[in-house]
C-alpha positions as CSV (number, residue, x, y, z in Angstrom):
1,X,203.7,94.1,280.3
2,X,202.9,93.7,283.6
3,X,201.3,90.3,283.1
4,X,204.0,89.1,280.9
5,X,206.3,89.8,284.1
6,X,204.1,87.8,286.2
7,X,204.3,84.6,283.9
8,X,207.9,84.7,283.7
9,X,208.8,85.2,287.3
10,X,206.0,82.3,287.6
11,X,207.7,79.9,285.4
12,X,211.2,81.0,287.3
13,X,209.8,79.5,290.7
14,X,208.8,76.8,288.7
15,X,212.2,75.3,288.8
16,X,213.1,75.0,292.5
17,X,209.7,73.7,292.9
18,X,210.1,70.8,290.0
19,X,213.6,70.2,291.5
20,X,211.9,69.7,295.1
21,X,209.2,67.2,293.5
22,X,212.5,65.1,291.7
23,X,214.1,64.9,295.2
24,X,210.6,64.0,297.0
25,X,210.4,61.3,293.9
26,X,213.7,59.8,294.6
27,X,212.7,58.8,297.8
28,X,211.7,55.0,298.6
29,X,208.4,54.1,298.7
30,X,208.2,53.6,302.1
31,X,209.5,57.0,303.4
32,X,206.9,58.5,301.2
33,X,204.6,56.9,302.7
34,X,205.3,58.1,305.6
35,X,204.9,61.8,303.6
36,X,201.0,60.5,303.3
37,X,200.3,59.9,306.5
38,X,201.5,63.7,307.4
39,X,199.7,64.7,304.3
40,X,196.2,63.2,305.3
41,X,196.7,64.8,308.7
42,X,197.1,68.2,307.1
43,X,194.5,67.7,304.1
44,X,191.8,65.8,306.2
45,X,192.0,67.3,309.8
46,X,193.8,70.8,309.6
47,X,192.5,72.1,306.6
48,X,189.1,69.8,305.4
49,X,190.3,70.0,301.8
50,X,186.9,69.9,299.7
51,X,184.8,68.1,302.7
52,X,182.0,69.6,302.1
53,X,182.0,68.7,298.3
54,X,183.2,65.0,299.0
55,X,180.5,65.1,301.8
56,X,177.8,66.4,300.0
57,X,178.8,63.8,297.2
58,X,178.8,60.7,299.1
59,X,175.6,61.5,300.1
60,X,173.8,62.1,297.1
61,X,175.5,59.0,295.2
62,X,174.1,56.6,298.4
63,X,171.0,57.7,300.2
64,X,170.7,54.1,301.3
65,X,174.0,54.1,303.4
66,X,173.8,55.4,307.3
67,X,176.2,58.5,308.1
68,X,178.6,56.0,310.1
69,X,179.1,54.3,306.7
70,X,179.9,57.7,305.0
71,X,181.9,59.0,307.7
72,X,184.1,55.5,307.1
73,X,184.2,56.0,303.6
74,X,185.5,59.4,303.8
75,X,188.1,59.0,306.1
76,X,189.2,56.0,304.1
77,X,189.3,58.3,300.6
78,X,191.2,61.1,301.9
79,X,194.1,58.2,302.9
80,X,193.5,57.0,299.7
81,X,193.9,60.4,298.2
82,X,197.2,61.2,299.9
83,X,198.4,58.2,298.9
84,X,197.5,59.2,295.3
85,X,199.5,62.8,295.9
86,X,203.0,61.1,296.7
87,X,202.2,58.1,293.9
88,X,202.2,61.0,291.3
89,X,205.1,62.3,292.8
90,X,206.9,58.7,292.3
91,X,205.7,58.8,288.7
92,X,208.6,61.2,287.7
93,X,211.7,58.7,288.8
94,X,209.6,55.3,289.3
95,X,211.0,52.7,287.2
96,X,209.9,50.0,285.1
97,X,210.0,47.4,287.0
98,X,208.9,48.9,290.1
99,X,206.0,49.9,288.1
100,X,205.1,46.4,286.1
101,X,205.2,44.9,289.9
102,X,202.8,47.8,291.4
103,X,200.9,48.3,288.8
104,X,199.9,44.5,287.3
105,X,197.6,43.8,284.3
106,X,195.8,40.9,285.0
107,X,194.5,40.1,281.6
108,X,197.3,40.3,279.1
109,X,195.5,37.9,276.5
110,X,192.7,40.6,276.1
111,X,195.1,42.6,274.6
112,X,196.8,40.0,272.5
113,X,193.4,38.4,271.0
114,X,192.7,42.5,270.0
115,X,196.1,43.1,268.8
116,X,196.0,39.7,266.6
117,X,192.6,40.8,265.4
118,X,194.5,44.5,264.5
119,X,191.6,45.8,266.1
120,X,192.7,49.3,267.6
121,X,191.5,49.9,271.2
122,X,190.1,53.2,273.1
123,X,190.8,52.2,276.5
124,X,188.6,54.4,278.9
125,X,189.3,54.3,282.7
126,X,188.2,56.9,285.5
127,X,189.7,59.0,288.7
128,X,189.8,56.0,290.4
129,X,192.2,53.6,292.0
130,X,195.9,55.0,290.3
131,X,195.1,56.3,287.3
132,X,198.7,58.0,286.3
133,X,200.2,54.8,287.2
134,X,197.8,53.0,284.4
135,X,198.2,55.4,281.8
136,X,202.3,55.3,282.1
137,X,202.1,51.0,282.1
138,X,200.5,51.1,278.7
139,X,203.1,51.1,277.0
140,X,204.0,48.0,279.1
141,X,201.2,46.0,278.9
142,X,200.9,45.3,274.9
143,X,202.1,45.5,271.3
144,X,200.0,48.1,270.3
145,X,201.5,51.8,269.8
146,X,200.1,53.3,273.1
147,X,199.0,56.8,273.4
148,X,197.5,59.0,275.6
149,X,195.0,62.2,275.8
150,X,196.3,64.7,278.1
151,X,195.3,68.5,279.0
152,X,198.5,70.9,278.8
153,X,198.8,72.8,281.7
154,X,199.3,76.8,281.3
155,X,202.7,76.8,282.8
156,X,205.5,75.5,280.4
157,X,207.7,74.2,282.8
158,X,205.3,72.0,284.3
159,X,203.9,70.8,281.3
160,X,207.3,70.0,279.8
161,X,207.9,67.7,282.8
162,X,204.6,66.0,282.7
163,X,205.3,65.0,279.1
164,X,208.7,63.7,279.7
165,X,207.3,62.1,282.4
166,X,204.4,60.2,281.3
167,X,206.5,59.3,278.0
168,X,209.5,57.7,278.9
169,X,208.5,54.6,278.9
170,X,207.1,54.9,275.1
171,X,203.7,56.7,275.4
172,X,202.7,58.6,272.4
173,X,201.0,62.1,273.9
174,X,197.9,63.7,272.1
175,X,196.8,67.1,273.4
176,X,193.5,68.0,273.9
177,X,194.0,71.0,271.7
178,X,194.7,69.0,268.5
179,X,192.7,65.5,269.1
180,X,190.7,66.0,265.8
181,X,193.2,67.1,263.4
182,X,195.6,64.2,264.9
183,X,193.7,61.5,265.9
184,X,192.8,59.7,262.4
185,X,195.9,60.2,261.2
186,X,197.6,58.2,264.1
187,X,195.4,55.0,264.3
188,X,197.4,53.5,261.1
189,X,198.9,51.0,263.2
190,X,197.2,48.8,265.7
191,X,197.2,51.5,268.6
192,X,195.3,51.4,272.4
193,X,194.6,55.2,273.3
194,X,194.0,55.7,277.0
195,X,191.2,58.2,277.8
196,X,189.7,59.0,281.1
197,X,185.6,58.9,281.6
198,X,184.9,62.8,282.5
199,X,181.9,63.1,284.4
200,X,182.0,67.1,284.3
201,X,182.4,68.3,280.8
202,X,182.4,72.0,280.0
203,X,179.4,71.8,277.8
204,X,176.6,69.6,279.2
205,X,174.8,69.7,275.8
206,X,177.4,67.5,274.2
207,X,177.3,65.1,276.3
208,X,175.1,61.8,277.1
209,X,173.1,62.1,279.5
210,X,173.2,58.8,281.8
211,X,171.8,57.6,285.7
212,X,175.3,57.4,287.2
213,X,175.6,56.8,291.1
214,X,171.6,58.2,292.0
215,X,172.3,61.1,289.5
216,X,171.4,62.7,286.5
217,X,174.8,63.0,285.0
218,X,176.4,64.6,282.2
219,X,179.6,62.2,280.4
220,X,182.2,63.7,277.8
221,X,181.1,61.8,274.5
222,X,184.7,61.9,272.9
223,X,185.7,57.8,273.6
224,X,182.4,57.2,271.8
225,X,182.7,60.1,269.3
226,X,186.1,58.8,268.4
227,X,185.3,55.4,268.6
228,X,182.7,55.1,266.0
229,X,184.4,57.9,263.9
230,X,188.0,55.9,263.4
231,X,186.2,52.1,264.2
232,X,187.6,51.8,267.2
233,X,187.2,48.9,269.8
234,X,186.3,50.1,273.4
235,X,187.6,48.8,276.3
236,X,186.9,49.5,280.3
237,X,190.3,50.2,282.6
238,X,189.4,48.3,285.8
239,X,191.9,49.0,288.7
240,X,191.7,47.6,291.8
241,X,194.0,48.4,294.8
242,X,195.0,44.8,296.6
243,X,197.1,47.1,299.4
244,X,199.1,50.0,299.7
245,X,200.9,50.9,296.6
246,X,199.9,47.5,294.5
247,X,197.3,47.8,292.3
248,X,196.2,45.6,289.7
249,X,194.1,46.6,285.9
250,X,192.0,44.1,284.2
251,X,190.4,45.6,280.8
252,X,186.8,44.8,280.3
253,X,185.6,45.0,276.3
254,X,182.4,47.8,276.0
255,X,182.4,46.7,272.4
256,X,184.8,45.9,269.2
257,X,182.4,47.0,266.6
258,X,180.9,50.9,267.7
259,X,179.5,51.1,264.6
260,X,176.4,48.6,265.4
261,X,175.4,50.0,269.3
262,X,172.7,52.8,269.2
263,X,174.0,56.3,269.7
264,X,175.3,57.1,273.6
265,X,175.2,53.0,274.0
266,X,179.2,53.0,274.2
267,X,178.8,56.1,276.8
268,X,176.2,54.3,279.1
269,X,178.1,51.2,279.2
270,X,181.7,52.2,280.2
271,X,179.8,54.4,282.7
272,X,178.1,51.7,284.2
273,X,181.3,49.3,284.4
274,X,182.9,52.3,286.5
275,X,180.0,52.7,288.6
276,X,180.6,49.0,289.3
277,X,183.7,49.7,290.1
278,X,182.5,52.5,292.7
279,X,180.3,50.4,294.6
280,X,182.5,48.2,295.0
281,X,185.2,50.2,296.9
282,X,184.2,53.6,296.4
283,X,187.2,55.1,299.1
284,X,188.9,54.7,296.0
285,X,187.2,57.2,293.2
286,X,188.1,60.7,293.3
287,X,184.7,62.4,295.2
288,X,187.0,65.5,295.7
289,X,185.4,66.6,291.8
290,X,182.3,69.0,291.5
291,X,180.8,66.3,289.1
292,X,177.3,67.3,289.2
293,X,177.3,71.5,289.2
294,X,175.5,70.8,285.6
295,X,171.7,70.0,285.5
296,X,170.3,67.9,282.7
297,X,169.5,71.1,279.7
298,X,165.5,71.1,278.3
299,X,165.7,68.6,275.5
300,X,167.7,66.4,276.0
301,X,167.0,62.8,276.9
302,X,168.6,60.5,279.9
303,X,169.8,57.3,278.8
304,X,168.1,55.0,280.7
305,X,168.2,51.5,279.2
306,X,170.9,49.2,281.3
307,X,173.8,47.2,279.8
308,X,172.0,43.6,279.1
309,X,168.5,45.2,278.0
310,X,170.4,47.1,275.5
311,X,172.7,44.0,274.4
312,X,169.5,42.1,273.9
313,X,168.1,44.3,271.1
């Protein structure tokens, strides 16, 4: 009773709280901004949110880089990261055309050839650069029915709202609850289904097992599981920030026929295309993430062949 009392008064307070988020949304761009720089302040200097995780994470994914590089490419992900917090925010009330110009797809004739070929795409992207923003363009970008994975949230109010949010421009939501009785039954037509690489699964035995960033680490196998299940073409979400609140996504093809790659091949490869990514600019992944609290369980193997030795075979 008494817990039943807490979740209601809980989803009561929910309400002002969305309403504040709507009116923070509303705002332009550049005022929010502004929010972010006051936000990094707090996050970064008052409070340290998760340093020592984003510290220790850095370190550990490169040992070659002096602690004056580290200490510049932590000060440059928390800005990144505040900027992130208000960009969510803008999600709720952004519109289309603000978002086609800030969030740009570079190579729209991937798609097309795919679409032509009615080849249905997984297209697999991690925490890094905008992420929300690239999962609400899909529908955007193609002809393909778009849909999207997503984890509901325990309050109902807030999980409403992210639903409406994320699907008003036309994307089809899949929960995370119901992926295997649904997913077959909604690749009749030529679909792209946006997934995000999870390099912290909840059961490290399911996953492959791949050399990411200096690390042993564990990846969810469900793009691959799903991929070679339903005959699914995979394709890599590249996003790269050009400046403040622009952001362009170029999709790079892991492979159009799963079924003839050697199992955890489809795993390695989009997690080596992100790692790519990483190097490159890696202010802008998310290094807040306890990625690596599993270690590798007795039996199983590392995948440890690279992208072109495996292509070779």
């Amino acid at each position: 009773m008494r817990r039943r009392l807490k979740i209601q008064i809980v989803q009561l307070l929910s309400y002002p709280l969305l309403g504040v988020i709507y009116l923070l949304s509303a705002l332009p761009m550049t005022v929010l901004y502004i929010i972010s720089d006051f936000l990094f302040f707090m996050i970064y200097t008052v409070f340290g949110y998760r340093k020592r995780v984003t510290r220790n994470n850095l370190k550990n994914s490169f040992p070659k880089k002096t602690a004056e590089d580290l200490a510049k490419i932590e000060v440059l992900f928390y800005r990144h990261f505040a900027d992130i917090v208000v960009e969510t925010v803008k999600s709720f009330t952004i519109s289309e055309a603000s978002l086609r110009k800030r969030m740009k797809l570079v190579n729209p004739e991937f798609l097309e050839k795919m679409y032509n070929a009615k080849i249905s795409l997984i297209a697999v992207t991690g925490h890094y650069g905008n992420w929300e923003w690239a999962a609400l363009s899909l529908p955007l970008q193609s002809k393909f029915t778009p849909q999207g994975i997503y984890r509901p949230l325990k309050n109902k109010v807030f999980n409403r709202s992210m639903i409406h949010s994320r699907s008003r421009f036309g994307l089809k939501l899949i929960s995370s609850e119901f992926i295997a009785q649904e997913f077959e039954a909604m690749i009749k037509n030529p679909t792209i289904t946006g997934f995000i690489a999870d390099q912290s699964p909840s059961n490290p035995k399911k996953s492959v097992w791949v050399d990411f960033l200096n690390q042993e680490t564990p990846v969810a196998y469900g793009t691959e599981k799903y991929a070679r299940s339903c005959k699914l073409g995979v394709a890599f979400g590249k996003i790269n920030k050009i400046k403040r609140g622009f952001y362009t996504l170029e999709y790079e093809l892991v492979t159009d026929k799963p079924e003839q790659l050697p199992d955890g091949a489809i795993t390695e490869i989009h997690s080596e295309i992100l790692e790519r990514c990483i190097q490159s600019n890696p202010q802008y992944w998310l290094w807040t993430h306890k990625r690596w609290k599993h270690k590798r369980p007795e039996g199983i193997n590392l995948n440890k062949m690279r992208i072109d030795e495996r292509l070779a075979e």
